[in-house]
N, C-alpha and C positions, 0 to 999 in steps of 0.2 A: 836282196838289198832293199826293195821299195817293199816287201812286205813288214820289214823292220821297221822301215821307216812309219807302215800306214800304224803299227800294233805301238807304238812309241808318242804316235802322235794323239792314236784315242785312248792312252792313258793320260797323256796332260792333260786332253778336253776333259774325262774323267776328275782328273785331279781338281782342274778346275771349275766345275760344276759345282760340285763335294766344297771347296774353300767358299766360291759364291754363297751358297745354300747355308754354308756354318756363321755368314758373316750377316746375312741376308734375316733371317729368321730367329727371333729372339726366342733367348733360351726360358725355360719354366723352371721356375725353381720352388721348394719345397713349400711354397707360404704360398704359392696357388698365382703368383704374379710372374710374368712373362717381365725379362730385362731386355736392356739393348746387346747388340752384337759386338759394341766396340768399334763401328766401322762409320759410322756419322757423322757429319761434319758441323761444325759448330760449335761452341763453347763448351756446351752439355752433351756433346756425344758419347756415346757410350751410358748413358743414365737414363734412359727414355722408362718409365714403367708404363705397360700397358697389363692393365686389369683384364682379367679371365673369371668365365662364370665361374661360381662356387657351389660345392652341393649345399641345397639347403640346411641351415641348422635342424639337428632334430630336438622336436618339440619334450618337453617334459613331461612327465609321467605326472596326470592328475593327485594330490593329494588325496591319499587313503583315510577314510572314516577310521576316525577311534572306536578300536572293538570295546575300550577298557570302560567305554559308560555304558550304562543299562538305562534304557525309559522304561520307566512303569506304569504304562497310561493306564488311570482310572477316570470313571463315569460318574462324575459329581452331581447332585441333584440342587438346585438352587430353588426356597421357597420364597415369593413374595410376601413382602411384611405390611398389610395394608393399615395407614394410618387411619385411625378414626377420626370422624368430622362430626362435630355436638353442636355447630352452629347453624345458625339461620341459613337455608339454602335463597339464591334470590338477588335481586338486584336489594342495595340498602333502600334505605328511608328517605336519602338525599336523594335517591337517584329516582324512586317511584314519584318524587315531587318537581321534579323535571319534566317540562312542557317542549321550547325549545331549545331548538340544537343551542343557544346560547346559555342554557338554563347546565347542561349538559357540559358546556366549556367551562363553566363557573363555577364546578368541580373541581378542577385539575388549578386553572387558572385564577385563583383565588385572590382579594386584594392586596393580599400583602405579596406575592407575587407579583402583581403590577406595581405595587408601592416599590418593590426591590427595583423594578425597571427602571423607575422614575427616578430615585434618589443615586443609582449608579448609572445612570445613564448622562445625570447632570451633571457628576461629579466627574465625570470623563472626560463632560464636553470642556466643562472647566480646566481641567490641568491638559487638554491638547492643547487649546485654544492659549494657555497661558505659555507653553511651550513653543507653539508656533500661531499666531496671529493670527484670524483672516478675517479681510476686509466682507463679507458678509455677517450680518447681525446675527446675534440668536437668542431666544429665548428661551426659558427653563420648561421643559414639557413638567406636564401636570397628569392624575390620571386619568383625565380624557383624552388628552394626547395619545399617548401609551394608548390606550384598550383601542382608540382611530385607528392606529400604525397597525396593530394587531389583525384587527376586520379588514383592513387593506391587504394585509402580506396574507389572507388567510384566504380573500377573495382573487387574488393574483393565482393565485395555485391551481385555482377552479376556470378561469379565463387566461391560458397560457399566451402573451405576445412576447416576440424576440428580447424589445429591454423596457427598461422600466418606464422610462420617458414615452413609451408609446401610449401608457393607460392613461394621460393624463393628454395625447393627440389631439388639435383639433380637425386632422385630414377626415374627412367622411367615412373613409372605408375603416378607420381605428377608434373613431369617436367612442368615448365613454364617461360622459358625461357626469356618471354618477362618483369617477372618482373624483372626481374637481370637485362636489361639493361638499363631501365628507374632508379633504387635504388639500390645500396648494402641494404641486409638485415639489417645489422646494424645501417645504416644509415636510416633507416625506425624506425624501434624500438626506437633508439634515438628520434627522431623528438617526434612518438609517445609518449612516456616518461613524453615531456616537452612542449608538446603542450599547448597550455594557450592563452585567450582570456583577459586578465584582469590582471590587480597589483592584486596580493594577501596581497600587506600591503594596501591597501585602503580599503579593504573589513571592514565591522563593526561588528561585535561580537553579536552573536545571540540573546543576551538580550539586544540588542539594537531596541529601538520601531520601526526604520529606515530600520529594516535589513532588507534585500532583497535578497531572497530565487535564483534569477537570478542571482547573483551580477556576477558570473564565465563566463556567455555567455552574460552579458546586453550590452557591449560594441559590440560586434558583431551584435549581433538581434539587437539592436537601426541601425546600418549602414545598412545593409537588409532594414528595413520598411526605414530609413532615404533617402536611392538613391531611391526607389522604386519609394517614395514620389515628392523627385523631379526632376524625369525624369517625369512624368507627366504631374506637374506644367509646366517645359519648354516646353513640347510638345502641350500644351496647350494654356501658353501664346504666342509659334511661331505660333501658325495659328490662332490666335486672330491677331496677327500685318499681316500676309500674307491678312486676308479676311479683318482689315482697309482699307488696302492699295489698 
């Protein structure tokens, strides 16, 4: 009687172990995600997903080389084609007649390049000044002006201080005396201001197929290569007529 009873009673505990463990332990299903048991309480029971590792994806097989092209590497030989040179080797004519470094800058920097500075520089100052007012005076630089501003910004390069008002300093440790005499400070800043190489009303409008990223300094740099050009040409063509003759 009590053996029945003990063989009856560990199959319920059995039984019930087995219903625990079924209810307890979410099942896995074919997509690799573990569900709920149905036995949870709360609105969502029975919906719980809990995610399980996965095996890695496997990687793809590199793209294979096309057999169907053939390289035909050959050894090309490449000969240089040297231009011939029939002219005068040597610094020119203008330049063996150059003494100082300004002799030198007046080359490149020629008058009618300072003339360009002078006549767009005032015409700038003019229509900002007509545009917006200011109570400071000014007056039209002329080419001494211009070629001043020049030997100033050319001598600023050679004696680096922090800003520009310091060359013009009278504290001791910045003094430089020499620029005060050549420019009032103001008279420098000005200039600086409204320096200008070009009409600003001829310029073209950036959605213009035309535009020209130079247009500010094109007038200037065309005079540069333009004298450069033909001081050559005449220095050229006079000792063509000297060796005729």
């Amino acid at each position: 009687m009590f053996q029945g009873s003990s063989d009856a009673a560990t199959a319920s505990s059995s039984a019930v172990t087995a219903s625990v463990q079924s209810d307890t332990v979410p099942a896995t299903s074919s997509d690799g995600i573990r569900r709920g048991g149905g036995r949870g309480r709360g609105p969502g029971r029975g919906r719980a997903l809990v995610p399980t590792a996965r095996a890695p994806p496997q990687q793809a097989a590199p793209p294979q080389a096309d057999n169907d092209v053939d390289w035909n590497w050959q050894k090309a030989t490449f000969t240089r084609k040297d231009i011939p040179f029939t002219g005068a080797s040597g610094p020119s004519a203008a330049a063996q007649n150059c003494i100082t470094p300004a002799d030198f800058f007046s080359l490149f920097f020629t008058d009618s390049v300072i003339d360009n500075l002078v006549v767009e520089t005032n015409r700038y100052a003019e229509q900002s000044r007509n545009e917006k007012p200011s109570a400071m005076s000014w007056k039209p630089v002329d080419r001494d002006d211009m070629t001043a501003f020049i030997g100033l910004t050319i001598a600023m390069g050679v004696c680096d201080l922090p800003e520009i008002h310091d060359y013009w300093s009278t504290e001791p440790a910045l003094e430089m005396s020499w620029y005060r005499s050549v420019m009032p400070r103001d008279r420098f800043t000005q200039i600086l201001r409204y320096l200008h190489c070009s009409d600003k009303k001829l310029a073209l409008p950036r959605t213009d197929p035309q535009y020209d990223k130079l247009h500010k300094i094109r007038p200037a740099l065309y005079l540069v290569l333009f004298w450069k050009i033909a001081r050559r040409t005449t220095f050229r063509q006079s000792t063509f007529l000297l060796m005729s003759k």
